[in-house]
N, C-alpha and C positions, 0 to 999 in steps of 0.2 A: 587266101581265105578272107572275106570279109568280116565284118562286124560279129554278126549277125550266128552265120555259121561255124565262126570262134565259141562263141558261149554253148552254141548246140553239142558242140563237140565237145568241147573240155566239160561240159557241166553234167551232161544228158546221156552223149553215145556212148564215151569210150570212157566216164572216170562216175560211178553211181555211189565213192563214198566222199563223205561227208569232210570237206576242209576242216582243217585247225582252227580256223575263228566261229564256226558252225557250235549255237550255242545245244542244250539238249532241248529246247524248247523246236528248235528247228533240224536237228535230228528225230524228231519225230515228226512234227506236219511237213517235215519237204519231201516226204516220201506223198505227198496229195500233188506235187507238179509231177505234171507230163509233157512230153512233147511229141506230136504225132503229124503224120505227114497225110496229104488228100490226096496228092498226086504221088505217082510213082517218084522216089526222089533219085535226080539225077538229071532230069528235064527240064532244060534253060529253055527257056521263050521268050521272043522278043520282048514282051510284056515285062517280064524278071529283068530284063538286064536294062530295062528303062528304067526302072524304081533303085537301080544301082548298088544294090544288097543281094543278090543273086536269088536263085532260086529257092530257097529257103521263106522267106518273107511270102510268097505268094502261096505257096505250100505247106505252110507253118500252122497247123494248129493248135493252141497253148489252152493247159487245161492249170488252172492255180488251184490255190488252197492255202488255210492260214495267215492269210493278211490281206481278210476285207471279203465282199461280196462283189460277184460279175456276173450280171444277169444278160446275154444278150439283148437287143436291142430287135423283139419281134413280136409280131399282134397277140400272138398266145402270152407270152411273159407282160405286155401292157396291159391284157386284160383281167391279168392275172392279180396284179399289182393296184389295181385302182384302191384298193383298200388303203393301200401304205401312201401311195399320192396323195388320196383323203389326207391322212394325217401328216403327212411333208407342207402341204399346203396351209395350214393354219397353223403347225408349231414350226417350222421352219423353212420353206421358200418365204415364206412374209419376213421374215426376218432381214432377207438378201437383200443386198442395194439390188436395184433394178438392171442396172449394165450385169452384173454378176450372173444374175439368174437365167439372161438370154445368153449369156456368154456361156455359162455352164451346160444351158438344155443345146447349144450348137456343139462344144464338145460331145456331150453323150450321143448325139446323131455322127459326130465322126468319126467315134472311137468304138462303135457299133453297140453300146450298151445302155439300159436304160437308165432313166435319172434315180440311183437308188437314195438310199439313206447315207449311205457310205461317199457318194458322190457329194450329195448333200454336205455332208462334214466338212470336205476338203474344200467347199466353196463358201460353209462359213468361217473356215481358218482363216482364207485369204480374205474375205473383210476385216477378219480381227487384226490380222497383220497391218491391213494400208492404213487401220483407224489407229495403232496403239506403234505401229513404225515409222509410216509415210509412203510416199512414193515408191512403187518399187523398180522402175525404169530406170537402165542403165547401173543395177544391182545385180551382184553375181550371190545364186542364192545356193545351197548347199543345201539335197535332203537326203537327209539317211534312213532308205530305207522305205521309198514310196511303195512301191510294189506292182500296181498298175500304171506308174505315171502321171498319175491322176492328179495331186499337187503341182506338178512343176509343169503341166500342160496347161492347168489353169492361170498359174501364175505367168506365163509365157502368151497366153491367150490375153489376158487382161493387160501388161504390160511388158511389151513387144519387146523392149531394148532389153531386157534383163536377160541376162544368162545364166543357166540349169547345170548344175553338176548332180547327179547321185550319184550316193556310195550305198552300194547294198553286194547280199550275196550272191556270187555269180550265177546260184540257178534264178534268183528273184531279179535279176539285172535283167535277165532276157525279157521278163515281162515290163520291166518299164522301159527298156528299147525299141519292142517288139511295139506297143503301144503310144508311146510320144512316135516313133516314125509313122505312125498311122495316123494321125491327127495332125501332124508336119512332116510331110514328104519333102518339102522343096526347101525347109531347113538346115543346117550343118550338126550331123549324127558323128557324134566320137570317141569311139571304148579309147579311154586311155592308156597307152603304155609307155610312154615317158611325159615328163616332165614339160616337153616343150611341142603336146598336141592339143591341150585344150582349145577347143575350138570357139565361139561368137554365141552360138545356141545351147545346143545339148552336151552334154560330156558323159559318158559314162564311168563310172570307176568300180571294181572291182572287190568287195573288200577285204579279200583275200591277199588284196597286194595296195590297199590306199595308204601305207605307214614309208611305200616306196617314194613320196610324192610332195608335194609343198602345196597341199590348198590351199590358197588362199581366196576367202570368200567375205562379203557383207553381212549375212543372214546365214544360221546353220538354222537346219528345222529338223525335226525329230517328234515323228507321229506315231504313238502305241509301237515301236519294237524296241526303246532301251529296254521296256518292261520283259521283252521277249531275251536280252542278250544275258550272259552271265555278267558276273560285277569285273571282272577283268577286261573284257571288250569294252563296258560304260567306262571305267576307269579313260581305255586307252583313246574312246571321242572325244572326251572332257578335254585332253589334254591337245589334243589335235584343234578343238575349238579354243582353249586357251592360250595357243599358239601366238597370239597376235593379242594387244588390248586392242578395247571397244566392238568389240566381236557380240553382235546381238544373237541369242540363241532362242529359239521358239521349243519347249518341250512339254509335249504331254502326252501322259502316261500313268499307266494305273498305279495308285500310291501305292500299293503292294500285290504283290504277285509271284506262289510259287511255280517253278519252274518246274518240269518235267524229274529231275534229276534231286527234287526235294530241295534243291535251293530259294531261298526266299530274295527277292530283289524291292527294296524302298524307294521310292519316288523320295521322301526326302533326307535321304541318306547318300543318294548319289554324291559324287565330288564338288559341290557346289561353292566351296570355299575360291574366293580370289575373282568371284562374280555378285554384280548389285545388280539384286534384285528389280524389277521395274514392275512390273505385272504379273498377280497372284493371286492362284482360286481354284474351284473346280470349274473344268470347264461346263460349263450349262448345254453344250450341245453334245454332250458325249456320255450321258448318266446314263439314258431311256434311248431304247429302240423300237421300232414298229415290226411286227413279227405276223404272220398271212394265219400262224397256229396260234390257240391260249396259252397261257393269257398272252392275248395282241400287243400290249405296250409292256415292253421287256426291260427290266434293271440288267447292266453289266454286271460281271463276276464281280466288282468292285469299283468305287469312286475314282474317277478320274481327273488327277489336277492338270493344270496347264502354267505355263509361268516365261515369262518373256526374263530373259535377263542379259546384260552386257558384262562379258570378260573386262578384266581389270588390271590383268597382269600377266 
């Protein structure tokens, strides 16, 4: 059974409830994934067995929800959308280094979606990274919790040497699987299950079972889901990024946010203690969004900060 058809199975056909680290925030939106099949499943073609993921990946149609916006990538949804490019164009593609923003509109043509807002985000993070990090080549970069892939394709796009782990939850694994293979096919794709598979490119991990394992990474990043996890799961990253000094961590997330379950979670109340601080604010591209309904320019549920900082201990 490959990759691919692992996550389909355990996450989707045969097991519909909700792991032990599944916070109630995603006990509720993970019931918005699907996964659904175009062809009859069970029909390998030579096609499928070239792409070396079996027939799944060519048959695969993945429907998300809950972490971000996917708008395919077709003349109905561009035309649809001219309104929000208006406004991506002057408050943020200007913004992007120039290499960035053709690197990012070449991804959104190979990963079949179009350049949204959300896209846009993940392609001003990785400015802010190279400008307030450095170099990210020949960096193994740790995100928790991409969702699309969208981060660590971009960060893989722009600088080729670095190597991508996520840890997310096995039904959200699939989609940042399902999509970094689509954008690198000819890359090295690999769900990890011990210790001694991490591969040069991609990794994936599980994080239902990431406490079995010894990351060790350069860079952890963490985009909008601490805010989504209970305070026991943030607890048990922390400690996983504090594993090592000089562990740079990129986090941002809504300064407060209740959870489904009436739980309240602080951005600055997380376990921050035994890390210096480096960079610290709200992030400026994450307040306001562009909306097609009124009012058009949209405040999130709440301020969102961001804060760069390096383990210590």
């Amino acid at each position: 059974m490959n990759d691919i058809e692992y996550l389909v199975h355990s996450y989707f056909n045969n097991n519909t409830a909700h792991s032990k680290v599944t916070s109630s925030h995603w006990q509720k939106y993970g019931k918005l994934q699907s996964v659904t099949f175009k062809t009859p499943r069970g029909i390998m073609t030579n096609a499928n067995k070239k792409e070396g993921i079996g027939y799944t990946f060519s048959t695969l149609e993945l429907k998300g929800g809950g972490f971000g916006d996917f708008k395919k990538l077709t003349t109905y949804n561009l035309l649809l959308n001219i309104p929000i490019f208006i406004y991506l164009i002057f408050n943020s593609w200007a913004k992007l280094r120039f290499k960035t923003f053709f690197t990012t509109l070449f991804y959104t043509i190979k990963s079949g979606q179009i350049f949204s807002n959300d896209v846009t985000r993940c392609a001003l993070t990785v400015d802010y990274l190279k400008k307030n990090i450095g170099d990210l080549n020949s960096k193994t970069i740790t995100i928790i919790g991409d969702g699309y892939g969208r981060l660590g394709c971009l960060i893989k796009l722009l600088f080729p040497k670095s190597r991508i782990i996520y840890i997310n939850l096995g039904r959200t694994l699939l989609f940042d699987y399902y999509f970094s293979f689509k954008v690198f096919p000819k890359l090295k794709h690999k769900l990890v299950k011990n210790l001694n598979e991490f591969t040069i490119d991609f990794n994936y991990v599980e994080a239902e079972f990431y406490k079995e394992f010894e990351i060790k990474s350069d860079i952890f990043v963490n985009i909008a889901s601490m805010q989504e996890m209970n305070l026991e799961q943030i607890n048990d990253y922390f400690t996983l990024i504090k594993q090592n000094p000089n562990q740079i961590f990129y986090c941002c997330n809504r300064l407060s946010k209740k959870l489904p379950d009436n739980s309240i979670i602080n951005f600055l109340e997380y376990p921050w203690q035994g890390f210096e601080i480096i960079k610290d604010g709200l992030c400026p591209w994450y307040q306001k969004f562009p909306s097609l309904k009124p009012p058009f320019i949209r405040k999130y549920d709440g301020p969102i900060q961001h804060r760069i900082a390096r383990s210590q201990n």
